[in-house]
C-alpha positions as a Markdown table, in Angstrom:
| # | Residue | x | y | z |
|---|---|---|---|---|
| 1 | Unk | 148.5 | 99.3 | 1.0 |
| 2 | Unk | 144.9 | 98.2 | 1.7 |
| 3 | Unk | 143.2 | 100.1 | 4.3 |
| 4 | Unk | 140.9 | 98.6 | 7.5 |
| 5 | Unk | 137.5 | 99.5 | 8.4 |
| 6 | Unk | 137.3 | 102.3 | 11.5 |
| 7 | Unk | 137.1 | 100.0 | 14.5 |
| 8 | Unk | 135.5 | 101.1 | 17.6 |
| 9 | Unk | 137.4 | 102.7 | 20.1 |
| 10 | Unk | 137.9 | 100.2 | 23.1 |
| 11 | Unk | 137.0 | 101.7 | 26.6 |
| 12 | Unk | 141.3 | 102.1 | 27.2 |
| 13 | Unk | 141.0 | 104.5 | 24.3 |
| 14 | Unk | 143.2 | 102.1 | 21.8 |
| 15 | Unk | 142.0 | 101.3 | 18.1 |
| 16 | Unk | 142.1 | 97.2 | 17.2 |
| 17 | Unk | 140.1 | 94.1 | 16.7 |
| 18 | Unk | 139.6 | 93.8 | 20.8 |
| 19 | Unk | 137.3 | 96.4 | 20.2 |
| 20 | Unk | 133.2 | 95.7 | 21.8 |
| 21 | Unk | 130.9 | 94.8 | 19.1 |
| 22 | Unk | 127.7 | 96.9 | 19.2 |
| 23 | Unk | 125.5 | 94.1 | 21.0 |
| 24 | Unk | 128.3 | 94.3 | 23.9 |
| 25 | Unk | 126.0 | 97.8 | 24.5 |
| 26 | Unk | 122.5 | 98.1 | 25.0 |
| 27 | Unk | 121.5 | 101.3 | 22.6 |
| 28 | Unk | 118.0 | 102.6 | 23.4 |
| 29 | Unk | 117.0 | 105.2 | 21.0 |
| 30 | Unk | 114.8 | 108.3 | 22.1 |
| 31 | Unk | 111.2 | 108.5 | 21.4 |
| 32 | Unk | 111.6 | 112.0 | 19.7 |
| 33 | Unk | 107.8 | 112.4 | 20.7 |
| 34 | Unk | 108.5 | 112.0 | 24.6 |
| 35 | Unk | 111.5 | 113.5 | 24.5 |
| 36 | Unk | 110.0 | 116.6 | 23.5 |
| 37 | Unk | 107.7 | 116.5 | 26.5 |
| 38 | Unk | 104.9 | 115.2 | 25.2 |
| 39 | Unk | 102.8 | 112.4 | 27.7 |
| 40 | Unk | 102.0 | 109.3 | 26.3 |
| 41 | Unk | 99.2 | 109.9 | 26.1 |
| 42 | Unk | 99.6 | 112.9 | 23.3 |
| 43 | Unk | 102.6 | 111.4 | 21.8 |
| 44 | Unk | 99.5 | 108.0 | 21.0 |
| 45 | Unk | 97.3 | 110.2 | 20.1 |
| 46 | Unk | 99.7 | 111.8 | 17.5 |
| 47 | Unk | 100.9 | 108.7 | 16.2 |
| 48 | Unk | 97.4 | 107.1 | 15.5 |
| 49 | Unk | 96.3 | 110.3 | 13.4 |
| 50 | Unk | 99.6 | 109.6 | 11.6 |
| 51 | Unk | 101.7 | 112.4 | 12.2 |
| 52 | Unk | 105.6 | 112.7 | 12.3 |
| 53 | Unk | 107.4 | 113.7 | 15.4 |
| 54 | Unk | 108.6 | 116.9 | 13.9 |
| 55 | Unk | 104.8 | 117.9 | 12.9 |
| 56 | Unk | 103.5 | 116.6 | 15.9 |
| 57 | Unk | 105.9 | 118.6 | 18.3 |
| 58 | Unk | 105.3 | 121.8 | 15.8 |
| 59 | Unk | 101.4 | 121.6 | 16.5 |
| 60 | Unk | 102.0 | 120.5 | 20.3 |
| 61 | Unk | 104.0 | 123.0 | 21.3 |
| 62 | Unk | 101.3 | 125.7 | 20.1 |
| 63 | Unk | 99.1 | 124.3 | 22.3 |
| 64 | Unk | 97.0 | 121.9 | 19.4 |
| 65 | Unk | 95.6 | 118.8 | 19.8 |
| 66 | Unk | 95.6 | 116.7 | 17.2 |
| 67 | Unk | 92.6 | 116.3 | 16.4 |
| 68 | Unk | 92.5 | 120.6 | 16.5 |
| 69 | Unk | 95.5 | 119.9 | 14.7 |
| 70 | Unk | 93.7 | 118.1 | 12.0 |
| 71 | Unk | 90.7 | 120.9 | 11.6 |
| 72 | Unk | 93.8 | 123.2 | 10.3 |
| 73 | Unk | 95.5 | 121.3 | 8.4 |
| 74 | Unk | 92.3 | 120.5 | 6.6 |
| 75 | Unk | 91.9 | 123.9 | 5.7 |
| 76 | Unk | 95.3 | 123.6 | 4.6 |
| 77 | Unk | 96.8 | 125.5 | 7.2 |
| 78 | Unk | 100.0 | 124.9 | 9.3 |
| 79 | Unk | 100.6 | 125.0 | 13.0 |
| 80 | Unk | 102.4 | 128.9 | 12.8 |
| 81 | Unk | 99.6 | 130.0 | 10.5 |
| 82 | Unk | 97.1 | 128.2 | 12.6 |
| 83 | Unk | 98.8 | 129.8 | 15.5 |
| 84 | Unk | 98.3 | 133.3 | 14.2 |
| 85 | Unk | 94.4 | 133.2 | 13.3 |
| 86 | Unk | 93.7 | 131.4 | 16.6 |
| 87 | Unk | 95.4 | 134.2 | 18.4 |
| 88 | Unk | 92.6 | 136.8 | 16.6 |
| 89 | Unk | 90.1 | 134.1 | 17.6 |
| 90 | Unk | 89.1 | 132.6 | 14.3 |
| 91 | Unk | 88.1 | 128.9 | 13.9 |
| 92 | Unk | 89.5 | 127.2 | 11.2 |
| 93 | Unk | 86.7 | 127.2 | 8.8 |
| 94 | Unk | 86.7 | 130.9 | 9.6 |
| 95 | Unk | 90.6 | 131.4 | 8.9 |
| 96 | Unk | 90.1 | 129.9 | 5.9 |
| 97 | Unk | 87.6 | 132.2 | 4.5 |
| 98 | Unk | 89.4 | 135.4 | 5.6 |
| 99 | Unk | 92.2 | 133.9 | 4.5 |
| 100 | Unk | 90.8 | 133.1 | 1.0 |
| 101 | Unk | 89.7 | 136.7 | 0.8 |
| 102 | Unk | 92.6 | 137.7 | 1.0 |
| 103 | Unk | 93.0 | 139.2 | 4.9 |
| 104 | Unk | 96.1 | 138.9 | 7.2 |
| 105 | Unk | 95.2 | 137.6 | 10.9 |
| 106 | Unk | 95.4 | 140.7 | 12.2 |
| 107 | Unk | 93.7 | 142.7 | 9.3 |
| 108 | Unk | 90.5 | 139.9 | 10.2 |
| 109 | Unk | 91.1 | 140.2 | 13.9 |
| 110 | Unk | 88.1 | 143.1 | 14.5 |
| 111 | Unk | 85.7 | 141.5 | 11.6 |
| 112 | Unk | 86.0 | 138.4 | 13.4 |
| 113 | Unk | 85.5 | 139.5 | 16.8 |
| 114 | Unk | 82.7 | 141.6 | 15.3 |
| 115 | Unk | 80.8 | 138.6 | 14.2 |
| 116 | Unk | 81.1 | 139.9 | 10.6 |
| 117 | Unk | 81.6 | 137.1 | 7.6 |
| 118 | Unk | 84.5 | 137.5 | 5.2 |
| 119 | Unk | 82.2 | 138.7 | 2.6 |
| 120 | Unk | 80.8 | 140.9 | 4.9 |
| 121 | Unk | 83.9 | 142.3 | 5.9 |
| 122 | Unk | 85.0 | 143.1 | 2.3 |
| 123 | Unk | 81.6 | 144.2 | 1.1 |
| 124 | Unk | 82.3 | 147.0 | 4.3 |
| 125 | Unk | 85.6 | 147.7 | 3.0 |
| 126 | Unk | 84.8 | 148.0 | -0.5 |
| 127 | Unk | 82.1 | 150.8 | 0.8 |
| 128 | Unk | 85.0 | 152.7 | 2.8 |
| 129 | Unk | 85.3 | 150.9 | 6.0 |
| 130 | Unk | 88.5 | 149.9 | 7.1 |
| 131 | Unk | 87.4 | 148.7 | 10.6 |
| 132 | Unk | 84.0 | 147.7 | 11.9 |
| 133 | Unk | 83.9 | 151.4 | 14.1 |
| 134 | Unk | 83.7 | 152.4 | 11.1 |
| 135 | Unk | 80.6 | 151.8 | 10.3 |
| 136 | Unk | 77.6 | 153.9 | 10.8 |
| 137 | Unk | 75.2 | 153.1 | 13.5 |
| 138 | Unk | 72.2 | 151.2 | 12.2 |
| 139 | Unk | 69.8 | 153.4 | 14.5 |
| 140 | Unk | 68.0 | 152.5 | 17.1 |
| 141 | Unk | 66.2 | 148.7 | 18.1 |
| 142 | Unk | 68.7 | 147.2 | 15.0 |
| 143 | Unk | 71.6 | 145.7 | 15.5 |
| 144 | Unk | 73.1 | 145.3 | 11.8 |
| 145 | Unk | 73.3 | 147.4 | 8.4 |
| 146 | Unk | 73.1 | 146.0 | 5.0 |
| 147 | Unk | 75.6 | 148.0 | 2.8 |
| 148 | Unk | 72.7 | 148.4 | 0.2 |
| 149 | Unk | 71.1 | 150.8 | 2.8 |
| 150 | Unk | 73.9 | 152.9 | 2.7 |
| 151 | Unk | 73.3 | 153.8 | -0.6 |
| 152 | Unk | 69.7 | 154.7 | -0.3 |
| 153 | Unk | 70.5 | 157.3 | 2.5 |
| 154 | Unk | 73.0 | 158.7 | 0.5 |
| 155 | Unk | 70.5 | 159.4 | -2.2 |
| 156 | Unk | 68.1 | 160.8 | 0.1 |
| 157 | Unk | 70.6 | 162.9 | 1.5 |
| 158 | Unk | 71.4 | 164.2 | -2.2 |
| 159 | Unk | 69.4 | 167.4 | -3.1 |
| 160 | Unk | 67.4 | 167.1 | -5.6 |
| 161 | Unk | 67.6 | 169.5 | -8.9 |
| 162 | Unk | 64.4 | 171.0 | -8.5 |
| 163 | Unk | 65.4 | 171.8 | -5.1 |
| 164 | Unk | 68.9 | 173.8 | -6.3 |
C-alpha cells in the first residue's frame, strides 16, 4: 500500500485531487515590523541599519530609535539592559563604564545623577561612601572633594604624640 501526499482541504471540507492549488489564493504575508506597530517610517529606518524584526520590535518597544538603538548595542548592551541604565539616566558611554566597574543600574543611579565618574564613584566607595550624601561637605565656595583631602584632615585631626 503506497500512501498519497496530504491534499488540501477543498472549501466543501472533502480531501481529493479537486482540491485549489495555492496560486487559486492570494497569500500575503505580514510585515512582522508593521505588524508590531511600527510606522513605516521606523520599520525603514530599522531595516536600513540592518536589524531583524525581533531586535527591532525588542528596542522599539522600549522606546529606542535605532540609531539610539545602535549607541547601546555598541557598548554591547541590549535593549532590557539599555532599558535599565536609561531609566537611572545614564548615556550609553556612561552605562558602559559603570557597568565595567562593576555597578548595577540602580547601585550607579545617585553617582550618575550626581555628576560623579565611575572612578569617582568607586574611589568614594573605597573611602567608605556608599552613596554620594555620604560624603562630607567640601566647605564653603567649593563644590567638589578630592578623596586625597580626606586623608589629610584626618591626619590633622589625629593628636599628635607630643601632645598625649
Amino acid at each position: 500500500m503506497t500512501s498519497s501526499p496530504i491534499q488540501p482541504r477543498e472549501p466543501n471540507g472533502r480531501f481529493g485531487h479537486q482540491a485549489h492549488s495555492p496560486q487559486d489564493h492570494e497569500l500575503v504575508a505580514a510585515d512582522p515590523f508593521t505588524a508590531s506597530g511600527m510606522s513605516d517610517e521606523d520599520a525603514a529606518a530599522w531595516r536600513m541599519r540592518g536589524t531583524d524584526a525581533d531586535e527591532a520590535i525588542a528596542w522599539n518597544d522600549r522606546g529606542f530609535t535605532p540609531f539610539e538603538a545602535a549607541e547601546w548595542r555598541r557598548r554591547w548592551l541590549g535593549p532590557d539592559d539599555a532599558a535599565q541604565w536609561n531609566r537611572v539616566s545614564a548615556d550609553p558611554k556612561t552605562a558602559s563604564e559603570y557597568r565595567a566597574a562593576g555597578f548595577s543600574p540602580e547601585g550607579a543611579r545617585d553617582w550618575i545623577r550626581e555628576g560623579f565618574t565611575a572612578s569617582d564613584a568607586q574611589t568614594w566607595m573605597s573611602e567608605g561612601a556608599s552613596l554620594p550624601s555620604d560624603l562630607p561637605d567640601p566647605g564653603p565656595g567649593r563644590t567638589e572633594f578630592d578623596p586625597s583631602e580626606i586623608t589629610v584632615i584626618e591626619q590633622i585631626n589625629e593628636p599628635r604624640p607630643e601632645w598625649a
